[in-house]
C-alpha positions as CSV (number, residue, x, y, z in Angstrom):
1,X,0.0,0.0,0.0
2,X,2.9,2.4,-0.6
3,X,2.2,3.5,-4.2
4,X,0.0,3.1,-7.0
5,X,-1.7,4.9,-9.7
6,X,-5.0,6.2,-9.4
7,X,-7.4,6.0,-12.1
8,X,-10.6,5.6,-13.8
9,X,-12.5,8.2,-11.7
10,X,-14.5,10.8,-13.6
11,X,-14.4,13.5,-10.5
12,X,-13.6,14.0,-6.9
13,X,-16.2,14.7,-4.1
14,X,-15.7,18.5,-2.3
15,X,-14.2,18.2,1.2
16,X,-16.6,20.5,3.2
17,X,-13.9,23.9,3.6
18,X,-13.0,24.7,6.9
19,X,-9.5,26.3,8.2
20,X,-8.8,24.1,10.8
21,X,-5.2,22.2,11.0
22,X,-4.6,19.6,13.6
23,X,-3.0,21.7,16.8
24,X,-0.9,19.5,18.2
25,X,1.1,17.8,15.1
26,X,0.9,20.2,11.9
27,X,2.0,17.9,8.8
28,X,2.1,14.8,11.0
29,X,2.3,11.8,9.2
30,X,0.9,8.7,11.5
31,X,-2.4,7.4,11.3
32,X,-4.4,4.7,13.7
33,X,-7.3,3.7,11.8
34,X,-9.8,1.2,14.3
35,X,-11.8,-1.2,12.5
36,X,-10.5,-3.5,9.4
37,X,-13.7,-3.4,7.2
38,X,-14.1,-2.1,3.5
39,X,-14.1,1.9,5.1
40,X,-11.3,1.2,7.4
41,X,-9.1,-0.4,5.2
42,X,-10.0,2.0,2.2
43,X,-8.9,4.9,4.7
44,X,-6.0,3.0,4.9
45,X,-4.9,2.3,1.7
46,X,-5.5,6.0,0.4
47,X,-3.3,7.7,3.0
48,X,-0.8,5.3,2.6
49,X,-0.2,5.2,-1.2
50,X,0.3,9.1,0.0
51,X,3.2,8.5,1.7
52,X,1.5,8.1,5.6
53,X,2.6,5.5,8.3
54,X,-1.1,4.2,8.7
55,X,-1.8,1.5,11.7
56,X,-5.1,-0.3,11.4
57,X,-6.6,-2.0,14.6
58,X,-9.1,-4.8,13.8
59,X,-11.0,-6.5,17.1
60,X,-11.9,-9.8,15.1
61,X,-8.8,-12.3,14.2
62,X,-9.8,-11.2,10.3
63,X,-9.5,-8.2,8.5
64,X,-12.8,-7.8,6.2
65,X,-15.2,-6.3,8.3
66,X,-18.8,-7.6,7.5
67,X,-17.2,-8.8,3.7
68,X,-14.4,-10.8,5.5
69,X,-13.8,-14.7,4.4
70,X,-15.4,-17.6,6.5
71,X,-14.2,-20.9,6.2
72,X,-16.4,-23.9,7.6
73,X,-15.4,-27.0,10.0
74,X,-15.4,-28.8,6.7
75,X,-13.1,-26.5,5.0
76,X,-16.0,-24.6,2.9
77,X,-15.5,-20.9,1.8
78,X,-18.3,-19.3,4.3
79,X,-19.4,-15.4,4.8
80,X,-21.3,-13.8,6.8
81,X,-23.4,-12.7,4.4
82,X,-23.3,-12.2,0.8
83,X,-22.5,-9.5,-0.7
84,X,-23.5,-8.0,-4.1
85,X,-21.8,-5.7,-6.5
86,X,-24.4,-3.7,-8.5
87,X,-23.6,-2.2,-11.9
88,X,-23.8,2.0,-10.2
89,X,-20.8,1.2,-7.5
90,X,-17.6,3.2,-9.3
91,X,-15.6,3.9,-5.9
92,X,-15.5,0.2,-4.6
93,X,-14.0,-1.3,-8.3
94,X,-11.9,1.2,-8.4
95,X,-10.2,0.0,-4.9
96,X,-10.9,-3.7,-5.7
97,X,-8.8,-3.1,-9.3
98,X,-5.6,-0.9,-6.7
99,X,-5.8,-3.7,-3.3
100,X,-2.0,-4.7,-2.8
101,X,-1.7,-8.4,-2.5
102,X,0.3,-11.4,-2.4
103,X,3.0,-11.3,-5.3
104,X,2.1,-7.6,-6.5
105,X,5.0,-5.1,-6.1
106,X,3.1,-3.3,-3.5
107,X,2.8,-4.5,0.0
108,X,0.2,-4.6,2.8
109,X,0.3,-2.2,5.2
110,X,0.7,-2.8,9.2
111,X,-2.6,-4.6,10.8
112,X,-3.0,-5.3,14.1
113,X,-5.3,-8.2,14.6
114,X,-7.1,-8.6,17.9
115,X,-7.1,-5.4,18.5
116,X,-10.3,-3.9,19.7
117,X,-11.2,-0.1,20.2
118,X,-11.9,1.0,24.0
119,X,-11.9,5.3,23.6
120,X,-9.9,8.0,23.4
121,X,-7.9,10.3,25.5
122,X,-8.8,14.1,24.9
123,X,-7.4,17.2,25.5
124,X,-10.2,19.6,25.0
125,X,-10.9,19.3,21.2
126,X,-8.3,16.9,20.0
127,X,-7.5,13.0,20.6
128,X,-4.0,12.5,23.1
129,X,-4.6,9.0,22.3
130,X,-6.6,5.7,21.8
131,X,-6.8,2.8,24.2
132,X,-7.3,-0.9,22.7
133,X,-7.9,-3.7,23.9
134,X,-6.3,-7.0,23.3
135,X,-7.9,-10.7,22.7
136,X,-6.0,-11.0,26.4
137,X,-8.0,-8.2,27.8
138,X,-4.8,-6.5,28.3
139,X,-4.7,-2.5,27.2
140,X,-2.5,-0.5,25.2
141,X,-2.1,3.1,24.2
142,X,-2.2,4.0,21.2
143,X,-0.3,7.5,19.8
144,X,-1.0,8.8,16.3
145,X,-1.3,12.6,14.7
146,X,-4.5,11.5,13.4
147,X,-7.0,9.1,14.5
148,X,-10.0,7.2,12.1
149,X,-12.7,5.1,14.0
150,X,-14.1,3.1,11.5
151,X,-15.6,0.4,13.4
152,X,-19.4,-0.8,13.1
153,X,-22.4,1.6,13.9
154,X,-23.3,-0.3,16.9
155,X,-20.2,0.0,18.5
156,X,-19.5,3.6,18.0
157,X,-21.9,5.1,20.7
158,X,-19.5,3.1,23.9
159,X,-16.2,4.1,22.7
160,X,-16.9,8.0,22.6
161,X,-16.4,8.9,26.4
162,X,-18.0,12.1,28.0
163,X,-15.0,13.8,27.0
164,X,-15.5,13.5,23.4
165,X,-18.9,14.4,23.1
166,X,-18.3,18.0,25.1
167,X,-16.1,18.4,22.2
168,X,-18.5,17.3,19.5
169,X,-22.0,17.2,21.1
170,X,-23.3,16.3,17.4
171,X,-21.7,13.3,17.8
172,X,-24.4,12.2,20.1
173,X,-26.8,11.6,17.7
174,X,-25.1,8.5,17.0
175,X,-27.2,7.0,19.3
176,X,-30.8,7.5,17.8
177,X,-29.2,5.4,14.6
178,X,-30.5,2.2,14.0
179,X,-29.2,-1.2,13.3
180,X,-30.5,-4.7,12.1
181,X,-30.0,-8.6,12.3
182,X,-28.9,-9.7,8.9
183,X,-27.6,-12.8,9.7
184,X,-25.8,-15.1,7.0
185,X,-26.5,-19.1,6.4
186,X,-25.0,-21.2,3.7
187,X,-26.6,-24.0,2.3
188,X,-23.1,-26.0,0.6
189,X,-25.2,-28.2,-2.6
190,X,-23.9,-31.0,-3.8
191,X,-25.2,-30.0,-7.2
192,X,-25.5,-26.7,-8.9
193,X,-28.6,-24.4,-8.8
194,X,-28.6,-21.4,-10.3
195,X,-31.8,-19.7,-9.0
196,X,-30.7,-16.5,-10.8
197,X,-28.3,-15.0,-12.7
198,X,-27.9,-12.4,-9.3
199,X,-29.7,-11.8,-6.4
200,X,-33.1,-13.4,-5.1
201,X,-35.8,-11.2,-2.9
202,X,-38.6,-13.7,-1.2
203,X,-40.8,-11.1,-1.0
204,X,-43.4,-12.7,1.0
205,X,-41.1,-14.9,3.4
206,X,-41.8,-14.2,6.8
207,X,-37.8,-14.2,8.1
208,X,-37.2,-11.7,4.6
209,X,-35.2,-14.1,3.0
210,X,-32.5,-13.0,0.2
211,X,-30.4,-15.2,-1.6
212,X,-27.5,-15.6,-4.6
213,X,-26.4,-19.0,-5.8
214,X,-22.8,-18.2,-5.8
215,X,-21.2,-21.0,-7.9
216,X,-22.4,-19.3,-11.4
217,X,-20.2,-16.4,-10.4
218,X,-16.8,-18.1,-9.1
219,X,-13.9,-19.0,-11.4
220,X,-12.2,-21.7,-8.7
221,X,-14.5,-24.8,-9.0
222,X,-15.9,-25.1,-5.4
223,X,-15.2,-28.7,-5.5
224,X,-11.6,-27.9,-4.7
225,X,-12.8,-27.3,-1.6
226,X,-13.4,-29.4,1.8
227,X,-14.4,-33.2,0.1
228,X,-14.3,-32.4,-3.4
229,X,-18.4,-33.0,-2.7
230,X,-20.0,-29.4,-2.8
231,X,-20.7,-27.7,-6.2
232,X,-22.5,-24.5,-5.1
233,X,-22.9,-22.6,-2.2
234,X,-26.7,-20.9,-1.7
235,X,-26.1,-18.1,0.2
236,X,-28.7,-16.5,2.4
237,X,-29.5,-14.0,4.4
238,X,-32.2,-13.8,7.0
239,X,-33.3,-10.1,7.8
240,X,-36.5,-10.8,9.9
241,X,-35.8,-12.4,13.3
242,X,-39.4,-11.5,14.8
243,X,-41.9,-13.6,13.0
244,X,-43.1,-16.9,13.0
245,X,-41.7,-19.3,10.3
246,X,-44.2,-21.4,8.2
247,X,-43.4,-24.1,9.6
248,X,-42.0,-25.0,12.8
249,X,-43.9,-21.4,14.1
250,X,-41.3,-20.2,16.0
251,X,-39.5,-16.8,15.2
252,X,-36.0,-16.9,14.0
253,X,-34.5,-15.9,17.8
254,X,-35.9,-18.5,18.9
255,X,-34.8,-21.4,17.0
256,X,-31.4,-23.5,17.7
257,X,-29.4,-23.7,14.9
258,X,-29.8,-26.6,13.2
259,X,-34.2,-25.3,13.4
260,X,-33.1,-22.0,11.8
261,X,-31.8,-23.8,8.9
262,X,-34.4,-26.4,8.9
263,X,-36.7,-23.3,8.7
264,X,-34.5,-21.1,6.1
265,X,-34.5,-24.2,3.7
266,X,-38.4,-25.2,3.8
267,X,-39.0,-21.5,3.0
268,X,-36.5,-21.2,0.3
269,X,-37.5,-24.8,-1.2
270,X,-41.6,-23.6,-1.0
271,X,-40.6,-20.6,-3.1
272,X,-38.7,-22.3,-5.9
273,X,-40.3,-25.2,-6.0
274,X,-43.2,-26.7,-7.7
275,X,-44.5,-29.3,-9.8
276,X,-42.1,-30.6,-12.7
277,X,-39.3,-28.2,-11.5
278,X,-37.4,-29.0,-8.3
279,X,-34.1,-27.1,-8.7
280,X,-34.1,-27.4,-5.1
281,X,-34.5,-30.5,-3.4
282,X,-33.4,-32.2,0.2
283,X,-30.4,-34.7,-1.4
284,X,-28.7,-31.8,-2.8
285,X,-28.0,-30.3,0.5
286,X,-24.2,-31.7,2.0
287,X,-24.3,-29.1,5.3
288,X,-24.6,-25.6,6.2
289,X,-23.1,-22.6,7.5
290,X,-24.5,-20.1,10.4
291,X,-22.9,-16.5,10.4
292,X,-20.6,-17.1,13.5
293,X,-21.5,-13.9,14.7
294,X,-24.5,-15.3,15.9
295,X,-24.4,-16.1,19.6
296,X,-26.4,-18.5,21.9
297,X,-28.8,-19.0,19.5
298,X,-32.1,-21.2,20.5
299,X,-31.4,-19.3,24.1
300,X,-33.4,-16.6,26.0
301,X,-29.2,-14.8,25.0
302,X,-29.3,-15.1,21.8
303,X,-27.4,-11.6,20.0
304,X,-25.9,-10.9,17.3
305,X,-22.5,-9.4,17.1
306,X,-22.3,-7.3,13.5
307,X,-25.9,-5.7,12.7
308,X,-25.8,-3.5,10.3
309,X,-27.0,0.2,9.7
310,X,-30.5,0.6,8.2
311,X,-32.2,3.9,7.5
312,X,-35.3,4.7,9.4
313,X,-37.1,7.7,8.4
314,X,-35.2,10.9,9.7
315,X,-32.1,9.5,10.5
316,X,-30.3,11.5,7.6
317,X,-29.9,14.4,10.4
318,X,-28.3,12.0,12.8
319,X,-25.4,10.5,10.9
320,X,-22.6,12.1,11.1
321,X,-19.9,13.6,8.5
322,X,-16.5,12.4,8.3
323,X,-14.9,15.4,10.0
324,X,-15.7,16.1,13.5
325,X,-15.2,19.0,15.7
326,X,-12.3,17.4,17.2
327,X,-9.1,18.2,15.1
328,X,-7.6,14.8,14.3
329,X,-10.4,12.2,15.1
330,X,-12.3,11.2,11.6
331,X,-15.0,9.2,10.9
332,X,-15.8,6.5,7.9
333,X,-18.2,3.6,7.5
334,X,-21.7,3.1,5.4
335,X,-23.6,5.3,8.3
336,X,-21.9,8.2,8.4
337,X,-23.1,10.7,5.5
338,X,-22.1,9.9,2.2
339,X,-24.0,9.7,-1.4
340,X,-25.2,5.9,-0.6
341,X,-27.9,6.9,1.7
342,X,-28.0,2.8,2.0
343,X,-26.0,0.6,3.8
344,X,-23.4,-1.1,1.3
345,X,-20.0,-1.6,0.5
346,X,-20.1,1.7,-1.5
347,X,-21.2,3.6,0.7
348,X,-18.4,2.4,3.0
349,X,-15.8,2.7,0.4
350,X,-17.0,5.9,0.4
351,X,-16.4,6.8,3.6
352,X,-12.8,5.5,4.2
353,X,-12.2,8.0,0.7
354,X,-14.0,11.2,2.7
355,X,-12.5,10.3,6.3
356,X,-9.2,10.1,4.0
357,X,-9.5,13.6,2.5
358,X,-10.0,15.1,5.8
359,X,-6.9,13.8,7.1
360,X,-5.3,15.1,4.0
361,X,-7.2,18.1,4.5
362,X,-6.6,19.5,7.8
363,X,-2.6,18.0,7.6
364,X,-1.7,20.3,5.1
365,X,-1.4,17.6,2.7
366,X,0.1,18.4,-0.5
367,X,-0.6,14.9,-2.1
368,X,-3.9,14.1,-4.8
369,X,-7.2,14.3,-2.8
370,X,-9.0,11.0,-3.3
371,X,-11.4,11.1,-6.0
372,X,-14.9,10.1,-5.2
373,X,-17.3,9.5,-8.2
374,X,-20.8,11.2,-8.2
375,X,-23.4,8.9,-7.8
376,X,-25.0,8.6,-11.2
377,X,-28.9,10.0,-10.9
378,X,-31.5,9.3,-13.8
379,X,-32.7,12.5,-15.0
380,X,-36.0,10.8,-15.7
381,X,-36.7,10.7,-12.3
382,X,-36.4,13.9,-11.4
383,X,-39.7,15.2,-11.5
384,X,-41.1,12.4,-9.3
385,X,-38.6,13.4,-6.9
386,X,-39.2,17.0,-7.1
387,X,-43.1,16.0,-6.6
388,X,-41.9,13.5,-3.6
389,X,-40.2,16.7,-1.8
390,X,-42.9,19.4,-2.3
391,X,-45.0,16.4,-0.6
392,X,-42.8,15.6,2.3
393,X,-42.5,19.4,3.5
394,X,-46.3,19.6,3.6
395,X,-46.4,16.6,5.6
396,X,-47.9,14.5,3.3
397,X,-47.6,10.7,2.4
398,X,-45.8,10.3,-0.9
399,X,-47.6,9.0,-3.6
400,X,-47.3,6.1,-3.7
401,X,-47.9,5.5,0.0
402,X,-51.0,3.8,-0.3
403,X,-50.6,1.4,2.9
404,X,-47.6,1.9,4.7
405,X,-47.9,5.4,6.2
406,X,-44.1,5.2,8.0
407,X,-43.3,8.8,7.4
408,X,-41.8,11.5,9.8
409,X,-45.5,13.6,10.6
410,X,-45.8,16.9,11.2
């Protein structure tokens, strides 16, 4: 991550202006970026390609974040989720096309594994330092001229102590965001089935069900994997954890783990299924897969440990910017304010590039800012959306809110 050549952006995003320089360490050139996933380690990789001594602390033994690689006990490539790559994402390729790996001239940067956020230190409006925590429970400070907190949206609102939300009080709002259970199961098939050519929605599911058979898109034959038995991987994801399945009744919290993939699989089959055209049926099936982030299932303790952001109605005022009112502590991930008002791997790319320009930014920087594509809009929606506005600032339902009436009232 020390240099390459950026390209194949069509224009750069404006860093809000503001004057402010970092007091303590003007042109300082170390960076401690917390949290390993696609923002964090975009953060990362910009600064460093521009010549800074970047740190990244991960808490998981993985760097990845919620797009990290999952092996099985049988050896099987797991995740704990799927995740898509849709034809308007221009940031994300653009990293994915520049990551430094194994055999390229370019190196990886330092990560510490294990390594999880537990605050910061400040000094009126600026960071003296960051404490993390070990897989020991041991804690260490950390020193940098700049600091990045990248880490998920639902562990944000602990690390930020008293003393960093007198200096940013907006930074409360943090809070009043809202996160999800999307939880990840595998079904490992000892024959293909290629439901779609890209992602499935079972709209009337009553866990929300989403799925991609992943086999049609891999160029490494999955049979090189585990027993040489699997030949496609159906990846789901389970979004509703609240209702009552169809058929053993209880609600997804409440099932052990082998019930929630009994469950997940009599739902999926009942959708694709019917008479003359099986392409989904009980031999196929070699094992399965639970996102391991799901703990004590079938247990009054059950939790998950990575929900992810989701936007309820309003909660564009709460999310954050990248750049805080404390001079070297920056922000990135899919919930702070960028074009993706959706949580995605875009939209976190997104964030690691805007949390990078501020550091750039308010170090004096001379280097490239990062470039940030616009996100493309379709002119021929603009009138609807022009119509949808005028409505929403007379408090009324948009048009084509015939049922659901979930909008902010006045």
């Amino acid at each position: 991550m020390r240099s390459a050549a950026v390209g194949g952006i069509a224009a750069a995003w404006t860093l809000r202006s503001t004057n402010r320089r970092a007091a303590a360490a003007p042109g300082g050139r170390t960076v401690a970026v917390f949290g390993a996933g696609p923002a964090g380690l975009t953060a990362a990789h910009e600064l460093a390609e521009r010549g800074f001594a970047v740190t990244v602390y991960e808490r998981l033994g993985a760097a990845g974040g919620k797009c990290r690689s999952i092996f099985s006990d049988q050896a099987l490539p797991s995740e704990h989720g799927f995740r898509s790559f849709f034809g308007f994402y221009h940031n994300l390729p653009d990293t994915l096309r520049r990551i430094p790996f194994r055999g390229n001239r370019n190196g990886v940067h330092d990560i510490a594994l294990g390594a999880q956020l537990s605050g910061f230190e400040t000094d009126g409006a600026h960071i003296r330092a960051a404490t993390v925590t070990d897989s020991a429970g041991a804690r260490h400070s950390v020193e940098a001229d700049y600091y990045v907190s990248a880490i998920p949206l639902d562990k944000a609102p602990a690390v930020f102590s008293d003393g960093v939300l007198a200096a940013d009080p907006r930074l409360e709002s943090i809070s009043r965001l809202q996160s999800a259970w999307m939880v990840g199961i595998q079904f490992f098939l000892r024959r293909r089935a290629d439901l779609a050519a890209g992602h499935v929605a079972y709209v009337d599911s009553p866990w929300g069900l989403t799925s991609i058979s992943e086999a049609q898109f891999w160029r490494t034959p999955l049979n090189g994997y585990g027993d040489g038995g699997v030949a496609d991987v159906l990846s789901a994801i389970i979004s509703e954890w609240e209702e009552p399945g169809v058929f053993d009744r209880k609600t997804a919290a409440q099932c052990s783990p082998a019930e929630i993939a009994a469950e997940t699989w009599e739902q999926l089959t009942a959708h694709v299924n019917k008479v003359g055209d099986e392409p989904l049926t009980d031999d196929m099936l070699h094992s399965w897969m639970i996102d391991p982030a799901l703990r004590d299932p079938g247990t009054p303790d059950v939790s998950y440990d990575d929900a992810i952001f989701i936007q309820n109605p309003g909660s564009w005022a709460d999310r954050p910017d990248a750049t805080t009112a404390i001079d070297n502590l920056f922000l990135a991930g899919d919930w702070i304010r960028t074009q993706m008002n959706v949580a995605c791997m875009e939209g976190a790319n997104e964030g690691g590039r805007l949390a990078a320009n501020a550091v750039l930014h308010v170090s004096g920087s001379a280097a490239g800012r990062v470039p940030i594509t616009p996100r493309f809009r379709m002119p021929l929606w603009e009138p609807l959306e022009l119509a949808d506005s005028a409505l929403y600032h007379a408090g009324r339902p948009n048009a084509f809110d015939l049922i659901d009436r979930r909008y902010p009232v006045r």
